[in-house]
mmCIF file of the C-alpha atoms, coordinates in Angstrom:
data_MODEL
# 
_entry.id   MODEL 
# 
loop_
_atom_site.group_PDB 
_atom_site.id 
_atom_site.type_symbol 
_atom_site.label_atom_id 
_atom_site.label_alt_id 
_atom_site.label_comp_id 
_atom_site.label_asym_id 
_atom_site.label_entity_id 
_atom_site.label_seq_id 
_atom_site.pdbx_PDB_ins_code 
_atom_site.Cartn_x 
_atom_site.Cartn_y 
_atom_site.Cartn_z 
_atom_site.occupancy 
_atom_site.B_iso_or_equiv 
_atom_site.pdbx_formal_charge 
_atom_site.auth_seq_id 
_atom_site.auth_comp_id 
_atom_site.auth_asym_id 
_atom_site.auth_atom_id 
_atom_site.pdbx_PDB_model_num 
ATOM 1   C CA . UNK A 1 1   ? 0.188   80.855 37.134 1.00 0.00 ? 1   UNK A CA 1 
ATOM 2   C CA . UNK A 1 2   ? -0.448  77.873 35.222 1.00 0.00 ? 2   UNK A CA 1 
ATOM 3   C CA . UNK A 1 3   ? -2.354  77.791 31.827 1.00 0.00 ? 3   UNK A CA 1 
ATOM 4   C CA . UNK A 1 4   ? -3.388  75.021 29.565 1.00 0.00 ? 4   UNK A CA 1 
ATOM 5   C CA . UNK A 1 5   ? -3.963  75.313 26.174 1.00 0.00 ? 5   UNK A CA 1 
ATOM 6   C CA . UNK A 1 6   ? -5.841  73.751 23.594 1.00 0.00 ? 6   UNK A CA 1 
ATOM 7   C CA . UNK A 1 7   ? -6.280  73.085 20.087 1.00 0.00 ? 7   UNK A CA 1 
ATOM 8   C CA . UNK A 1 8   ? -9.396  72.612 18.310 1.00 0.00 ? 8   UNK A CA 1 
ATOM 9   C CA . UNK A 1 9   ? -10.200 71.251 14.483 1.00 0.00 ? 9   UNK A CA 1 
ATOM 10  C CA . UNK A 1 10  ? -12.384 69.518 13.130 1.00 0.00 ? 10  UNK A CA 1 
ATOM 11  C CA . UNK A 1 11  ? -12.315 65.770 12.004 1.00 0.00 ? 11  UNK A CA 1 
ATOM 12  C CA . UNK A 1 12  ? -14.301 63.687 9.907  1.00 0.00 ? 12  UNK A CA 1 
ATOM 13  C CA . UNK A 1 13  ? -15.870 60.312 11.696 1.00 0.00 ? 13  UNK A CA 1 
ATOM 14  C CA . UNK A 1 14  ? -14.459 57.185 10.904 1.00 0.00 ? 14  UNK A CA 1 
ATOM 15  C CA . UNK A 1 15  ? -16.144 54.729 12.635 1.00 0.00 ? 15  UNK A CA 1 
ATOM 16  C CA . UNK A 1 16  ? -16.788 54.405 16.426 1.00 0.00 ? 16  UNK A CA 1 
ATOM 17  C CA . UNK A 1 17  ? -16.267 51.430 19.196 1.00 0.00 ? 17  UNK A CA 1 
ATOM 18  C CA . UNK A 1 18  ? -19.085 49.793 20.186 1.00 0.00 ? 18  UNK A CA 1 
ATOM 19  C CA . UNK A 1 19  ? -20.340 49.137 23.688 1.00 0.00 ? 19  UNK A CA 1 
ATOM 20  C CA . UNK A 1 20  ? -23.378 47.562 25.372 1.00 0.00 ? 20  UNK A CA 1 
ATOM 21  C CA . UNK A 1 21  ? -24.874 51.587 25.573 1.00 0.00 ? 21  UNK A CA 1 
ATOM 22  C CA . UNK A 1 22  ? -24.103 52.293 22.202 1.00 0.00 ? 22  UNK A CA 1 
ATOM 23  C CA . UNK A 1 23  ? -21.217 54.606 21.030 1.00 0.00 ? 23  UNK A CA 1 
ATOM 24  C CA . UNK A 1 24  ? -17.770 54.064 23.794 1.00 0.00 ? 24  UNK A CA 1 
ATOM 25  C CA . UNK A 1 25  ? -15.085 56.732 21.376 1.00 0.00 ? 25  UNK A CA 1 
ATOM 26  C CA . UNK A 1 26  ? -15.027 57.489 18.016 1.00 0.00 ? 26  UNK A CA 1 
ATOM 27  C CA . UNK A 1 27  ? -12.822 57.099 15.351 1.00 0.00 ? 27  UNK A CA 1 
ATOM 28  C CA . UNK A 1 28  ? -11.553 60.164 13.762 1.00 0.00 ? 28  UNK A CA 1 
ATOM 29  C CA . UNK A 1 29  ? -9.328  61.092 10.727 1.00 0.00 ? 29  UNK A CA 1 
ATOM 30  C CA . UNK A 1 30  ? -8.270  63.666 8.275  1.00 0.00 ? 30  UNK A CA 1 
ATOM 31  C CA . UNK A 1 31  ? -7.474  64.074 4.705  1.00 0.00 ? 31  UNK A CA 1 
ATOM 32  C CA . UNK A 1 32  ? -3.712  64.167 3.691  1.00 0.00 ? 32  UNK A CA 1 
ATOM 33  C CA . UNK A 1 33  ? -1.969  66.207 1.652  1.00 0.00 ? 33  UNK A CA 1 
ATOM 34  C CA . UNK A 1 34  ? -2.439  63.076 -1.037 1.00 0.00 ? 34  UNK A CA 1 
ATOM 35  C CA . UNK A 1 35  ? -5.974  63.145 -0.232 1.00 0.00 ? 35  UNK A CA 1 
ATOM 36  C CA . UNK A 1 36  ? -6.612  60.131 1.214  1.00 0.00 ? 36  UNK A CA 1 
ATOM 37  C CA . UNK A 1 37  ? -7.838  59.566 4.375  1.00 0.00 ? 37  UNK A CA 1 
ATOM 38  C CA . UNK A 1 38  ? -5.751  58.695 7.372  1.00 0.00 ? 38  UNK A CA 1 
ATOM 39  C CA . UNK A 1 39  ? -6.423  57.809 11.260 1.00 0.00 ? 39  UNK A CA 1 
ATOM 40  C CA . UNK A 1 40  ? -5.791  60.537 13.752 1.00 0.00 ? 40  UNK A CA 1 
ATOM 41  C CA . UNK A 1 41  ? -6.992  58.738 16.818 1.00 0.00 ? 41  UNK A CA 1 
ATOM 42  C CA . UNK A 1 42  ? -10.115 58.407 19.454 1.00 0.00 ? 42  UNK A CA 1 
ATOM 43  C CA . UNK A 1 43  ? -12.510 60.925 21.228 1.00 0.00 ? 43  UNK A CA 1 
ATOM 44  C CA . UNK A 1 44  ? -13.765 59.237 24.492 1.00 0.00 ? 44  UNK A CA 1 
ATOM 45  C CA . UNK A 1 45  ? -15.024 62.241 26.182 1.00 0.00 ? 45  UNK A CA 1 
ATOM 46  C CA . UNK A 1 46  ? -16.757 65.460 25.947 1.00 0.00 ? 46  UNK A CA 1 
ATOM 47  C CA . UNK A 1 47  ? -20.490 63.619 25.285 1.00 0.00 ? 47  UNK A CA 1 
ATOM 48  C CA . UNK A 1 48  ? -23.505 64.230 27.252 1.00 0.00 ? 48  UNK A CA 1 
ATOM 49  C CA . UNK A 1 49  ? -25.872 61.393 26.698 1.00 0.00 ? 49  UNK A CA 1 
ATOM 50  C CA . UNK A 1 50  ? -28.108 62.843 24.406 1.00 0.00 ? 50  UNK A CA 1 
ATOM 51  C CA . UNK A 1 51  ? -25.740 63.425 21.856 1.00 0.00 ? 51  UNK A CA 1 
ATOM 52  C CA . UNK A 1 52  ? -24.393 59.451 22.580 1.00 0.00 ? 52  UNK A CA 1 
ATOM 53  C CA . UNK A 1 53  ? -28.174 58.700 21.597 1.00 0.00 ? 53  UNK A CA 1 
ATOM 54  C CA . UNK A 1 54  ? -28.239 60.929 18.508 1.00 0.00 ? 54  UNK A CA 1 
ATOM 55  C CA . UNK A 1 55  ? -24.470 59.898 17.484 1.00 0.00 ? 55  UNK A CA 1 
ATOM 56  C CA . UNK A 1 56  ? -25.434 56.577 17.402 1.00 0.00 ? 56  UNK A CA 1 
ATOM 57  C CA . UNK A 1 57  ? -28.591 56.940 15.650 1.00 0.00 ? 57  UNK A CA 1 
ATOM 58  C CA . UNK A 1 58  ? -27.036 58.971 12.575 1.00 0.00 ? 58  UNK A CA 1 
ATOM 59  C CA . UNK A 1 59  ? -23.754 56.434 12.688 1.00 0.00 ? 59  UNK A CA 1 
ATOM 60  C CA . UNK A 1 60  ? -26.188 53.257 12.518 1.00 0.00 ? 60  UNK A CA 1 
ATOM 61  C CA . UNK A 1 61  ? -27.483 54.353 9.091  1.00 0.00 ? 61  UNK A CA 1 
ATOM 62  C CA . UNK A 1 62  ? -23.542 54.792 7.602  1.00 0.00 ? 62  UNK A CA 1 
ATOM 63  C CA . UNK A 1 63  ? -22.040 50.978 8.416  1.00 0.00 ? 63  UNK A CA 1 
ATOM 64  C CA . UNK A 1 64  ? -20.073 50.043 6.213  1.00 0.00 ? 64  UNK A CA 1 
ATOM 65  C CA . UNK A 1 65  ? -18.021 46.371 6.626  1.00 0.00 ? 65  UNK A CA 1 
ATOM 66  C CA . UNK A 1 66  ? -14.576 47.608 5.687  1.00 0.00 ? 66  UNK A CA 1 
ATOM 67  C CA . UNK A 1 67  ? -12.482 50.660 7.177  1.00 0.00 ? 67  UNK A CA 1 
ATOM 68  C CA . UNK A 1 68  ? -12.759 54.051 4.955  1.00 0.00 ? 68  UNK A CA 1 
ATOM 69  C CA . UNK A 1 69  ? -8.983  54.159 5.341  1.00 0.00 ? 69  UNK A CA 1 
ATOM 70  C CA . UNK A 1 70  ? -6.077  52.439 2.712  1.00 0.00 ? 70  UNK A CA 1 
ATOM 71  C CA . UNK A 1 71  ? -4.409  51.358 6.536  1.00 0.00 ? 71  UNK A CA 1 
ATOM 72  C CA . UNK A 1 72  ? -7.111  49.861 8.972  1.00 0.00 ? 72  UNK A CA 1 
ATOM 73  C CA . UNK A 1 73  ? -5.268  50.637 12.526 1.00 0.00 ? 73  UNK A CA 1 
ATOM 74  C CA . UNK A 1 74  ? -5.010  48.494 15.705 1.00 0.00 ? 74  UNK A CA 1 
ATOM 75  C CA . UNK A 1 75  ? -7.455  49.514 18.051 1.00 0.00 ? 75  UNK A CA 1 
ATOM 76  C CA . UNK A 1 76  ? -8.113  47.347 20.853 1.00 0.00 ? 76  UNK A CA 1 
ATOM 77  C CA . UNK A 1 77  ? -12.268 47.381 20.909 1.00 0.00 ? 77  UNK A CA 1 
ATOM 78  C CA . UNK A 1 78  ? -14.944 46.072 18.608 1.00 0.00 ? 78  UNK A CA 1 
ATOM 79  C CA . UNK A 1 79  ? -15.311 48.570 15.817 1.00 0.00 ? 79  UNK A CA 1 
ATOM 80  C CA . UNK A 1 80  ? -18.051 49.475 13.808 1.00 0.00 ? 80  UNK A CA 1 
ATOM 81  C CA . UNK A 1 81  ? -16.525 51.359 10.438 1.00 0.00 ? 81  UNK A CA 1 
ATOM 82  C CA . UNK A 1 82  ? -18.908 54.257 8.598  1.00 0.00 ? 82  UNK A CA 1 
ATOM 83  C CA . UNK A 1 83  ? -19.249 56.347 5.640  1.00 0.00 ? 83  UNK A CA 1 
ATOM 84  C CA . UNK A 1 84  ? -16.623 59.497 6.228  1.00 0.00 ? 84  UNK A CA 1 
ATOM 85  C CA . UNK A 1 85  ? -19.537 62.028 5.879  1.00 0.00 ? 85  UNK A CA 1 
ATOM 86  C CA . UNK A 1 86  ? -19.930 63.271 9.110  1.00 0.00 ? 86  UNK A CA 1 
ATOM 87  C CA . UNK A 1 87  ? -17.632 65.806 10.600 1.00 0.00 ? 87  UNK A CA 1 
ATOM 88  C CA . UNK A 1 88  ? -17.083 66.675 14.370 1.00 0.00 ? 88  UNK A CA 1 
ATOM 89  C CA . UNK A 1 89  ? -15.289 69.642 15.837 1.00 0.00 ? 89  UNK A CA 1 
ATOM 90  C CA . UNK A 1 90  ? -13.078 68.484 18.256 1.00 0.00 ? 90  UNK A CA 1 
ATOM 91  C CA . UNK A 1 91  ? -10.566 70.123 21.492 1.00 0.00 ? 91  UNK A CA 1 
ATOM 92  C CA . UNK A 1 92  ? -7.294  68.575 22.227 1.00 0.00 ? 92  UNK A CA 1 
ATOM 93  C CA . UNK A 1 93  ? -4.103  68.728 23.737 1.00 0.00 ? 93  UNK A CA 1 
ATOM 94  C CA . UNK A 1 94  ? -1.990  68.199 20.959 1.00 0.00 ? 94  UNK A CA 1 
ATOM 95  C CA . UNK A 1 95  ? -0.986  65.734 17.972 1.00 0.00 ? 95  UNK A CA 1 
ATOM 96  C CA . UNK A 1 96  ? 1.587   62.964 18.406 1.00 0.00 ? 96  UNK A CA 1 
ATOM 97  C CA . UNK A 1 97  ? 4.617   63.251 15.717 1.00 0.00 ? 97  UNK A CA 1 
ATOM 98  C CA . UNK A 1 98  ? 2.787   59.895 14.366 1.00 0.00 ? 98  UNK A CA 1 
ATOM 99  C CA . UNK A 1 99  ? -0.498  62.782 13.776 1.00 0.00 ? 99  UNK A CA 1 
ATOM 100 C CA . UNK A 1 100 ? -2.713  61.437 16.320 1.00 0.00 ? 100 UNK A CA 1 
ATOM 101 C CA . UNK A 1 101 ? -4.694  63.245 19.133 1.00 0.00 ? 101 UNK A CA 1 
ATOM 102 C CA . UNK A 1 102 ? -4.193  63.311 22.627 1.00 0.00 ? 102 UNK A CA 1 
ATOM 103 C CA . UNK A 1 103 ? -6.340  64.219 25.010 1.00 0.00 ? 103 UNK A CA 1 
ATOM 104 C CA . UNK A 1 104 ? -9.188  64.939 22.774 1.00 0.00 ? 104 UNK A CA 1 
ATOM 105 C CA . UNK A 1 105 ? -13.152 66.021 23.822 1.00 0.00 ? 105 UNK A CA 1 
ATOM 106 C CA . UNK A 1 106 ? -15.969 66.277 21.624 1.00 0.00 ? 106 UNK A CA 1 
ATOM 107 C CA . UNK A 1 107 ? -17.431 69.409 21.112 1.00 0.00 ? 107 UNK A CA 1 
ATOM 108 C CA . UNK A 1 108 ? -20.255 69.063 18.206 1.00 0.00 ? 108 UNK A CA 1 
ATOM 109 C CA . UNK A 1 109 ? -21.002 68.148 15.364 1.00 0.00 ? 109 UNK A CA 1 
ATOM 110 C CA . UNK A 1 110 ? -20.355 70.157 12.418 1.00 0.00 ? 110 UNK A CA 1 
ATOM 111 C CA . UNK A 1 111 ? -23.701 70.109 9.523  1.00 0.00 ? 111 UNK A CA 1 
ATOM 112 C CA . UNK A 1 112 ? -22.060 73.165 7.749  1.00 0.00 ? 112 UNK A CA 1 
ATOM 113 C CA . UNK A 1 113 ? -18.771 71.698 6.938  1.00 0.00 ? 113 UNK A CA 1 
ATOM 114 C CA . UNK A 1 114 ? -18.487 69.042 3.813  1.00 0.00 ? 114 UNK A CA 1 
ATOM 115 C CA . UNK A 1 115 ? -15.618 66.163 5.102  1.00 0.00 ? 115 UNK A CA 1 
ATOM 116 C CA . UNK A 1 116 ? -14.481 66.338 1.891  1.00 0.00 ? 116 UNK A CA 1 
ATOM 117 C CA . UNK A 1 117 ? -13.112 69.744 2.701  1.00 0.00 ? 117 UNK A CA 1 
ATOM 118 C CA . UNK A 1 118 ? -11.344 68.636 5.876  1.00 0.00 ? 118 UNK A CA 1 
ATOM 119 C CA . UNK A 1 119 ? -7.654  68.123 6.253  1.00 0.00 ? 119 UNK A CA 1 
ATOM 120 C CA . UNK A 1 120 ? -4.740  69.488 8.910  1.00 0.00 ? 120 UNK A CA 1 
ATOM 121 C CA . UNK A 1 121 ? -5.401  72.772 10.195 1.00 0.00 ? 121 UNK A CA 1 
ATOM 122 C CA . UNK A 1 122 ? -1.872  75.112 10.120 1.00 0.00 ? 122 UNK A CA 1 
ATOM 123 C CA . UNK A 1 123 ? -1.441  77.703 12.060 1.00 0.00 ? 123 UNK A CA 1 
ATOM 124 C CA . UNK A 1 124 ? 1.848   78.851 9.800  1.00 0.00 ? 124 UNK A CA 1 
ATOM 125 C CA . UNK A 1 125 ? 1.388   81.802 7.793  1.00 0.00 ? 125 UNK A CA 1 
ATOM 126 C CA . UNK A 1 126 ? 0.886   81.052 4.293  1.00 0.00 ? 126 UNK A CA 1 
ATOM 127 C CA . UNK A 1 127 ? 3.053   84.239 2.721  1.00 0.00 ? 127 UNK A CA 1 
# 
């Protein structure tokens, strides 16, 4: 028998890559231990097409020209940058030692959750 398992946590929206439909991924990150923000990687799937419509309304009215991050990273697409106030919940497969995603789907938006309050979930017991 064969099981997969999956993480989920939520991330705050960096930014998202543009396409001629709107939204193609978006940009996701977390808070470090420092505080500052830092990249975690992309979510290309998990969206039905309404919620491409209203992500891309509520990200429109957030550009901002420069990256929210102290390291812009190399992503291959044109990118549109925003204010890190929105926060999406988000499945995955796991994180890369470099603290990136893989595998991730979208699952919704989070309202009740400040992204100031978002960093690394740990599953370690704190005692």
């Amino acid at each position: 028998m064969k099981l997969k398992c999956s993480l989920r946590q939520e991330f705050i929206i960096l930014g998202y890559t543009r396409t001629s439909a709107g939204v193609g991924s978006l940009l996701i990150g977390l808070h470090g231990d420092d505080g500052h923000l830092f990249y975690a990687g992309r979510v290309r799937s998990g969206f039905t097409s309404r919620q491409l419509d209203m992500l891309h309304s509520k990200l429109q009215d957030l550009e901002r020209s420069s990256p929210p991050l102290r390291v812009e990273p190399k992503i291959n697409a044109k990118t549109v940058w925003v204010d890190p106030v929105l926060v999406c919940e988000v499945k995955f497969a796991e994180l890369t030692p470099k603290g990136k995603v893989r595998h991730a789907v979208f699952i919704a938006l989070r309202e009740d959750k400040p992204a100031s309050c978002i960093s690394l979930e740990s599953d370690t017991d704190p005692a």
